[in-house]
C-alpha positions as CSV (number, residue, x, y, z in Angstrom):
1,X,0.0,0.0,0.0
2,X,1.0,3.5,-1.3
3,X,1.9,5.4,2.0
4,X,0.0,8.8,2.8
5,X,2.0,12.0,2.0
6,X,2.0,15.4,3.7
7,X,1.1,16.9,0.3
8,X,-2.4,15.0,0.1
9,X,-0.8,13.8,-3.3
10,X,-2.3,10.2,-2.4
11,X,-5.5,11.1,-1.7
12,X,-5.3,12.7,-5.3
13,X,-4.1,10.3,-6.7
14,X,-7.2,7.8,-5.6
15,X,-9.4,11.2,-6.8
16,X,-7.9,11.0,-10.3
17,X,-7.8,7.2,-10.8
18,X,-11.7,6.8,-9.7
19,X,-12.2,9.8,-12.5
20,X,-10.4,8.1,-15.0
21,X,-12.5,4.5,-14.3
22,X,-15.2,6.2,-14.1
23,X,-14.9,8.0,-17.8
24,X,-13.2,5.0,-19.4
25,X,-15.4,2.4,-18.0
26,X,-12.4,0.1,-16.3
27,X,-11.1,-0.9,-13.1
28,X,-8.1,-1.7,-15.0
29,X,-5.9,1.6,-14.9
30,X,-2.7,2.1,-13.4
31,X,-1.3,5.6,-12.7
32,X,1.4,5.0,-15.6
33,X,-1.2,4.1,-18.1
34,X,-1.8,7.1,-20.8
35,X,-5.1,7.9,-20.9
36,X,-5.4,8.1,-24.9
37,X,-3.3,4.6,-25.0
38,X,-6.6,3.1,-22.9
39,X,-9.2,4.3,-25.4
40,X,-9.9,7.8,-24.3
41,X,-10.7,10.0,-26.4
42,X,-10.7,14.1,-26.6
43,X,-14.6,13.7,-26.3
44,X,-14.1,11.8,-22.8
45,X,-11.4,14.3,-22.1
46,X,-14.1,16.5,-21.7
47,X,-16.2,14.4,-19.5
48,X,-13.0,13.9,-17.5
49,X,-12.3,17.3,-16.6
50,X,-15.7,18.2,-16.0
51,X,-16.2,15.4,-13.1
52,X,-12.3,16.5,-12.0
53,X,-13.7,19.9,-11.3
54,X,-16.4,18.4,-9.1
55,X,-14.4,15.9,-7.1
56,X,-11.7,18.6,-7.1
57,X,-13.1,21.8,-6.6
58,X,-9.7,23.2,-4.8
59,X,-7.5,22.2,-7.6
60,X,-7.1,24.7,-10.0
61,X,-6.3,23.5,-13.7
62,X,-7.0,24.4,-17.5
63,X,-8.4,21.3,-19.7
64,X,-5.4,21.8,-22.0
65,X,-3.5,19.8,-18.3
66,X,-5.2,16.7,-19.5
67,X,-3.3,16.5,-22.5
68,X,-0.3,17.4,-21.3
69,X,0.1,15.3,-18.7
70,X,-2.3,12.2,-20.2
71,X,-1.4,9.5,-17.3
72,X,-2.5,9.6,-13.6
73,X,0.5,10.0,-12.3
74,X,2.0,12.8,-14.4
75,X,-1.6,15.1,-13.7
76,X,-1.4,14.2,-10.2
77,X,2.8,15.6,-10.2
78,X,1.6,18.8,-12.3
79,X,-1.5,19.2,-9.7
80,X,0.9,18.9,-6.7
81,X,4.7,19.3,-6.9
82,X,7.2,17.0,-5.6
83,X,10.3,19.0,-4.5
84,X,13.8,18.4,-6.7
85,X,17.3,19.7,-7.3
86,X,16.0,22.2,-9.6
87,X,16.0,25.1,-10.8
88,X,13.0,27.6,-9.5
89,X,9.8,26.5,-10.7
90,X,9.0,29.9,-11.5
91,X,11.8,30.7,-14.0
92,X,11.5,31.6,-17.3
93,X,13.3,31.4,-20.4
94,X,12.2,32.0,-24.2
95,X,11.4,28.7,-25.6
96,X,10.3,28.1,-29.8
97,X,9.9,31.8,-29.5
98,X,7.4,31.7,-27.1
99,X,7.7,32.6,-22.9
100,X,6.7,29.4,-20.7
101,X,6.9,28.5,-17.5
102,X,9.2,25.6,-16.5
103,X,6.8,24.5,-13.6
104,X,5.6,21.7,-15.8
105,X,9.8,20.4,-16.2
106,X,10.1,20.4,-12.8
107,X,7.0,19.1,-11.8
108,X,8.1,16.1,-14.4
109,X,12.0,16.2,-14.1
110,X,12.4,16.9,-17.8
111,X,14.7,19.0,-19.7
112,X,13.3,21.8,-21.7
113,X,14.2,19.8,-24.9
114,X,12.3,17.1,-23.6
115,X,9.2,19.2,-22.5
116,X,9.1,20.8,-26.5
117,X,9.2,17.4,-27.9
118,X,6.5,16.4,-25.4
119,X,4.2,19.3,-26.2
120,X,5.0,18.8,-30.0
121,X,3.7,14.8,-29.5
122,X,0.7,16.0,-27.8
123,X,-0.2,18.8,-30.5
124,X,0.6,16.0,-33.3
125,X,-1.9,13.6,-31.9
126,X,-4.8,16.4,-31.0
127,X,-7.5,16.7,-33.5
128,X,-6.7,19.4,-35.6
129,X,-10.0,21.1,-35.2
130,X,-9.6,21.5,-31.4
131,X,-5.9,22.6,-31.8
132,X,-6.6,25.7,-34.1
């Protein structure tokens, strides 16, 4: 059993995961499956978020999250922080020509290069209607 942190970040996690069975109509989810990988689709994204927002009226997050971080574990990280050896979470540096925060890189541990190619991915497989 999955000990009990100080940042609530288990109870969360059970929040999420009974979201996510819920929408996708399985018991069978892990917090390292990808949400899209288990049939989900950007119409269920919708129905995600919307019983998110009810379970977890505190949190404070933009649908566009869900894509980003598509598995359990990854939402549950950018929702609540675990501290590293990095640098601020609020610094910010120029990246593709746009200005972003590198919260999410920490949150995750990546690199900026990796965090580009991860939002690239995620823009590829959105449905070009909802991206424009």
């Amino acid at each position: 059993m999955k000990p009990e942190f100080a940042d609530g970040s288990h109870a969360l996690e059970q929040a999420v995961t009974a979201c996510w069975r819920e929408v996708l109509k399985s018991a069978l989810v892990t917090p390292e499956d990808n949400f899209f990988d288990l049939g989900g689709a950007s119409v269920q994204v919708i129905e995600l978020y919307s019983k998110l927002r009810v379970r977890l009226p505190e949190q404070s997050f933009e649908i566009v999250a869900l894509f980003q971080y598509p598995t359990i574990r990854s939402f549950v990280e950018f929702l609540c922080p675990i501290q590293r050896n990095y640098p601020a979470a609020d610094t910010v540096r120029p990246t593709g020509g746009q200005w972003t925060s590198m919260s999410g890189n920490v949150a995750q541990g990546l690199t900026p290069e990796e965090r580009i190619a991860r939002q690239k991915r995620v823009q590829e497989s959105m449905n070009p209607k909802i991206r424009n």
